[in-house]
C-alpha positions in Angstrom: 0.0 0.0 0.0 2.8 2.3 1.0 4.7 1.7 -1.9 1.8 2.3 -4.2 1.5 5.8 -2.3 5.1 6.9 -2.8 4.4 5.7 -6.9 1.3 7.6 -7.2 3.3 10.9 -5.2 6.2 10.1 -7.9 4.0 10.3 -11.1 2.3 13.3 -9.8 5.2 15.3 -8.9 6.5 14.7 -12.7 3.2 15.6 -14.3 3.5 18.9 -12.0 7.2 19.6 -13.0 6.3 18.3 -16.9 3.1 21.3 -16.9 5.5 23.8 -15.5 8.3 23.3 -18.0 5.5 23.1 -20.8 3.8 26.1 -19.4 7.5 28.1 -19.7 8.2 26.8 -23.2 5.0 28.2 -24.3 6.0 31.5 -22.5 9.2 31.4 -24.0 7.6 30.9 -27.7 5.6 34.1 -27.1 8.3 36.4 -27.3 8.8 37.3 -30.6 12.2 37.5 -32.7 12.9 40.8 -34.3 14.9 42.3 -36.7 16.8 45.6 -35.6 18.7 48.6 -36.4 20.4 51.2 -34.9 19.4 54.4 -36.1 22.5 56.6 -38.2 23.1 60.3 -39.0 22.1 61.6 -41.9 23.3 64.9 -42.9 21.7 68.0 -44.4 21.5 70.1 -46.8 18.9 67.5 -48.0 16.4 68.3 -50.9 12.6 67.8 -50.4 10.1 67.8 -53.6 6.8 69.2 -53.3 4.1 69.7 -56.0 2.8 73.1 -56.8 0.5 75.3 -59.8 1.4 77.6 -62.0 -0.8 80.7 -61.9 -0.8 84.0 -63.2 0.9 87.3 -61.3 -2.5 89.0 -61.5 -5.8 88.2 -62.6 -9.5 89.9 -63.0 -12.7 89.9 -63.9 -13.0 92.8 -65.7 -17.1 94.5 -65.6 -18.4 98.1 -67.1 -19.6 100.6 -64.4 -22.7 101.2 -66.2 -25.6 99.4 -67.7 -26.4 98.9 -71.3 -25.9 96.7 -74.5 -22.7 95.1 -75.9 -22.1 97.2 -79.4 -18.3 95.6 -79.8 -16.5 93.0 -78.3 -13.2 93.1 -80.8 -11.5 90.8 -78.1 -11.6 86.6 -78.3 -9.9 83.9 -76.1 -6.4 84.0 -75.7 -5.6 87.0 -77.7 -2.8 89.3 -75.8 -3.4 93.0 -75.2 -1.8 95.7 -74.3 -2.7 98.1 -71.1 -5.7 100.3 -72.2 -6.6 98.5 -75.8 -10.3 98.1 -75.9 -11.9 95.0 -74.7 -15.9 95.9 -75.5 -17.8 99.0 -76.3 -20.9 99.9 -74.9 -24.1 101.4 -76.9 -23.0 105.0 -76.2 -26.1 106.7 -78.1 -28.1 107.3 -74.9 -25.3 108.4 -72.6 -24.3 111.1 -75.0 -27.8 112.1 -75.1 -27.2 113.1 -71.4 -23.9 114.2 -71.7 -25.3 116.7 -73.9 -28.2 117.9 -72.1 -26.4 117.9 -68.7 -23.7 120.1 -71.0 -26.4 122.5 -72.4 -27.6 122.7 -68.7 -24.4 123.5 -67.0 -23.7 126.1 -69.9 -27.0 128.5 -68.5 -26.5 127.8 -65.2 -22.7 128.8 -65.5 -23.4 132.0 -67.2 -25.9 133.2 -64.3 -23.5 132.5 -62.1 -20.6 134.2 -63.6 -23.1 137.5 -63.9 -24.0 136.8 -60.4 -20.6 136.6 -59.1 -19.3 139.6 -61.1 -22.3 141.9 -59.3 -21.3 140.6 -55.9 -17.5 141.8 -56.8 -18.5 144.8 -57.7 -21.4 145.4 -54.2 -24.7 145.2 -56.6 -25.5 141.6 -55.3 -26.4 140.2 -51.6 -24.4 137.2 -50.3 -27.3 135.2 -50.6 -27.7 135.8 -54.0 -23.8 135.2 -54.1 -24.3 131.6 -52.1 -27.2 130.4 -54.2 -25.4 131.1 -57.9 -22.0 129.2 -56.5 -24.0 126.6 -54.9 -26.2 125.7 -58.1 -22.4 125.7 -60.5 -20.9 123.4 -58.0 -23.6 121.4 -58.7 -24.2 121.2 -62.2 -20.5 120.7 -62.2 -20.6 118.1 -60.3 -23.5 116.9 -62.9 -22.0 117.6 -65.7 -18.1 115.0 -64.5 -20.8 112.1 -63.5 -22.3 111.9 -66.9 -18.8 112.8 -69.0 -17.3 109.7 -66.8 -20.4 107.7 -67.7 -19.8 107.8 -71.7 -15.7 107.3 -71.1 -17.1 104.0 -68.9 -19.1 102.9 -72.4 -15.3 101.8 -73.3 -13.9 98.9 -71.3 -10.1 98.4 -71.4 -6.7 96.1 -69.8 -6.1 97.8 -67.0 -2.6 95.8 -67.6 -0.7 93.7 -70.4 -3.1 90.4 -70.1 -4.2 87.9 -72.0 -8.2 87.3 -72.2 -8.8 83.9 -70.7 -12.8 83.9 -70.5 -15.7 86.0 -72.7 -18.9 85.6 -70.5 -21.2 88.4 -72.5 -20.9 88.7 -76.5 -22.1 91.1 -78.6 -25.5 92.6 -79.0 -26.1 91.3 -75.0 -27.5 93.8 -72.2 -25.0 93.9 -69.1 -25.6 95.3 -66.1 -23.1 97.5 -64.6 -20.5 95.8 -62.2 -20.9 92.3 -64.4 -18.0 90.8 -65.2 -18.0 90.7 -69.5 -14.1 89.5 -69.6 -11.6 87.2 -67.4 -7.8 88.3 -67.9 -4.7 86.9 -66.6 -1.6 88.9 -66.9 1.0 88.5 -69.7 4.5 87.5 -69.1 6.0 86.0 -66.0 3.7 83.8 -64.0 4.6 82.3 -60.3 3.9 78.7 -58.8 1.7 78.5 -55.7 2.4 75.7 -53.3 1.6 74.7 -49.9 4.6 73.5 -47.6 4.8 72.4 -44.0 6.3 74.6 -40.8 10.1 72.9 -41.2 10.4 74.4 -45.1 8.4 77.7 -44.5 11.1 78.2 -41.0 14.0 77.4 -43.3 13.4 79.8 -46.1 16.4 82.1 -44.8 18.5 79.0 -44.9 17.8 77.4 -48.7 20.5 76.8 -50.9 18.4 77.2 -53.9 14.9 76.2 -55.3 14.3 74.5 -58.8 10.7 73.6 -60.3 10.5 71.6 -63.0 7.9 71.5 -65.7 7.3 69.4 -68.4 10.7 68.7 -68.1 12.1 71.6 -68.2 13.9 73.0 -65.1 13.7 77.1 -63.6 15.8 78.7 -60.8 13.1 80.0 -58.6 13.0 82.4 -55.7 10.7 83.3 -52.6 7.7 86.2 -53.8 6.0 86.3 -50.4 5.1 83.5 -47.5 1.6 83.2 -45.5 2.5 84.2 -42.2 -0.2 81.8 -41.0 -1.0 78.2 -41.4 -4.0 77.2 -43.9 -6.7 74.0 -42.4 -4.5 71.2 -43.8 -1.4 72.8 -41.2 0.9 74.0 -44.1 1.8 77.2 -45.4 0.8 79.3 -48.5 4.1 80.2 -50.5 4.4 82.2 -54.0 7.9 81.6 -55.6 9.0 84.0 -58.4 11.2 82.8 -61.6 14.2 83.7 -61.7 15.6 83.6 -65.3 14.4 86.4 -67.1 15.2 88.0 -70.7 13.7 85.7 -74.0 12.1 82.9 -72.3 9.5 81.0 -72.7 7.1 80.8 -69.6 5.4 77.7 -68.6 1.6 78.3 -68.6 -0.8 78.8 -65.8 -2.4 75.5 -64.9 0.6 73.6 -65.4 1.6 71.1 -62.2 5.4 72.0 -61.4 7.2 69.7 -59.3 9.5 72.3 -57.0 12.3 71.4 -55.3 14.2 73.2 -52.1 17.6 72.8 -51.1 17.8 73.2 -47.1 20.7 73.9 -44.9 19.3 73.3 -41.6 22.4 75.0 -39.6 24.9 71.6 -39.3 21.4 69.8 -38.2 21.6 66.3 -39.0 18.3 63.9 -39.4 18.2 60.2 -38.6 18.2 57.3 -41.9 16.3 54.7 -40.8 14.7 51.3 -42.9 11.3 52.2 -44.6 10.0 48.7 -43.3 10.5 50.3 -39.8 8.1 52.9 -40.2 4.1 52.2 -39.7 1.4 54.1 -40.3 -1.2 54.6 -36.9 -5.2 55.1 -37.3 -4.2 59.1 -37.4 -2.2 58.9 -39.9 0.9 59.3 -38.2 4.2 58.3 -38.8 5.8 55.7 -35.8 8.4 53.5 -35.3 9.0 50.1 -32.7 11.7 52.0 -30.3 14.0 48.6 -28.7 15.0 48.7 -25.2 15.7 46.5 -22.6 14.1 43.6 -24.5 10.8 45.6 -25.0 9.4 47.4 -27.9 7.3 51.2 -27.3 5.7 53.5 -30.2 7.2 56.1 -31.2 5.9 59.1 -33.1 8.5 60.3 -35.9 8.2 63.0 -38.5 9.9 61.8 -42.5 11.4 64.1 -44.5 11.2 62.0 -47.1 11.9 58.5 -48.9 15.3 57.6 -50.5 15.5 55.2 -53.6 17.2 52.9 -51.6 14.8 51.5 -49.3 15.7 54.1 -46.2 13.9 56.9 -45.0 15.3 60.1 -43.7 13.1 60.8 -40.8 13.8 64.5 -39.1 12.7 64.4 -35.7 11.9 61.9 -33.1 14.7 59.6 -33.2 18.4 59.6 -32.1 21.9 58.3 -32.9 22.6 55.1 -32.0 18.6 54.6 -30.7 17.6 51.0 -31.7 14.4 50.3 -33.8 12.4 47.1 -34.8 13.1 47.5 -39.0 11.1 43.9 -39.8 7.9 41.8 -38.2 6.7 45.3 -37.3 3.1 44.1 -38.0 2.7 42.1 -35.4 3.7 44.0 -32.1 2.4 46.0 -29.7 3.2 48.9 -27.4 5.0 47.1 -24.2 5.4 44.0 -26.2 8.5 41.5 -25.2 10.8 40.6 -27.9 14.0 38.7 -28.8 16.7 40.6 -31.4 18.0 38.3 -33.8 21.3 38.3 -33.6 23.4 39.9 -36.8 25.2 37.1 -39.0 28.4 36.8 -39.3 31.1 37.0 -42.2 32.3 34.2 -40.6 29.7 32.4 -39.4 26.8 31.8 -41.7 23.9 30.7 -40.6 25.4 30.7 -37.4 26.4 27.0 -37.6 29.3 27.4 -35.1 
């Protein structure tokens, strides 16, 4: 009986010591190998690509000041004029109508007050009489510029060298003053609009140069002006000028131009890390597995941008010689434990020995 006791106390002890040991190696086969890297300088001046529109320097919808009926539009799409060429005439026959009776009108009225004024000079008239004869000419004259300026407005010219990029009224139409009848853009050198985030827009004092290319063709560009405030997608608003002038041909406006900037970020050197390290999170943000002490923790980085080779040049959030998780990325979590694989060696492939 006794010596059935001590077997049965035998074979349970091993079952407890076989769980234990099976419960460790499934521990053990939870922690996960990984792939590392340790994180290296890169150093600037680096040069980031951002995409961009061609527009025109100015541009307006150009409108009469007064009502009436289109007698002559001489102008069509894309034809280029010249600051003050006519764009449309009005039907002028009823506004000189009242330019000339408002002119017949100011001509009496002027020569009362002339008499009047004369007596006055000379003590035959009273003040009041004086008042009401300067009163009634500053008025007529005042009459008479409204309806002079009213047929010069039957004319509508370029306020600038531009090129007519819409017609929205034609001839023989009736437009109301203040409607726009023509959409110019100005001739000559246009500028590219692009939107670029808060590291380029504080680095504008620092570029080495900016080059935009379009259609294959390359231009030396410069800085026009810079929004001093961030638009609703966080970037800034920036108007680059070309540089090359003389007998050129400009790129036209709606063209996409692809515009590089050269930055020297003051000796500041980012961090080249693998682009299998980085993951995207549910924000949209950029992160990376940061390795220490056998344990991986997210960690929010900011990429300049991707090089042909696989790496990434990431600007902020990382350190020399920090240690990443650059493969198997997928599968961890924040506080997760995890196993480096060890690097192979030149002499020990496979790691045999």
């Amino acid at each position: 009986m006794n010596y059935t006791v001590k077997t049965l106390c035998i074979v349970a002890v091993a079952t407890c010591l076989s769980s234990c040991s099976l419960k460790n190696n499934t521990t053990e086969s939870k922690v996960l190998s990984v792939k590392t890297f340790v994180c290296q300088p890169y150093d600037l001046p680096e040069s980031i690509t951002y995409s961009g529109k061609i527009i025109a320097r100015q541009s307006a919808d150009v409108a009469f000041r007064i009502s009436g009926p289109i007698a002559d539009l001489p102008v069509k799409i894309g034809d280029k004029l010249k600051k003050g060429q006519l764009i449309a005439q009005m039907d002028d026959r009823d506004y000189k109508i009242q330019l000339s009776a408002t002119q017949a009108e100011f001509d009496g009225i002027k020569a009362q007050a002339d008499r009047v004024i004369e007596l006055y000079k000379r003590g035959s008239a009273t003040e009041s009489d004086y008042e009401k004869a300067t009163s009634a000419l500053q008025q007529i004259t005042a009459k008479l510029n409204a309806h002079t300026n009213a047929l010069n407005d039957t004319k509508l010219t370029a306020p600038y060298d531009a090129v007519v990029e819409k017609i929205m009224f034609h001839n023989g139409e009736t437009v109301g003053a203040g409607y726009p009848v023509v959409s110019l853009i100005s001739a000559g050198a246009p500028i590219i609009h692009i939107a670029v985030p808060e590291r380029i827009k504080n680095s504008l004092d620092n570029l080495v140069g900016i080059e935009a290319e379009i259609n294959g063709r390359k231009y030396r560009m410069s800085v026009r002006n810079c929004a001093a405030k961030a638009n609703f997608n966080q970037l800034y608003e920036l108007d680059l000028d070309f540089q090359d002038s003389g007998n050129i041909s400009y790129p036209e406006p709606g063209l996409v131009a692809n515009v590089t900037f050269t930055m020297n970020l003051d000796n500041t050197s980012g961090i080249v890390v693998p682009v299998s390290a980085i993951i995207t999170d549910s924000k949209g943000q950029s992160c990376v597995w940061l390795y220490k002490n056998n344990v991986v923790r997210q960690h929010y980085v900011e990429i300049v941008r991707i090089k042909k080779n696989d790496m990434a040049i990431v600007y902020s959030g990382l350190q020399q010689g920090d240690t990443i998780v650059s493969a198997g990325v997928s599968y961890l979590h924040d506080g997760q434990k995890v196993k480096p694989i060890p690097e192979m060696s030149e002499t020990n492939i496979g790691n045999i020995l």
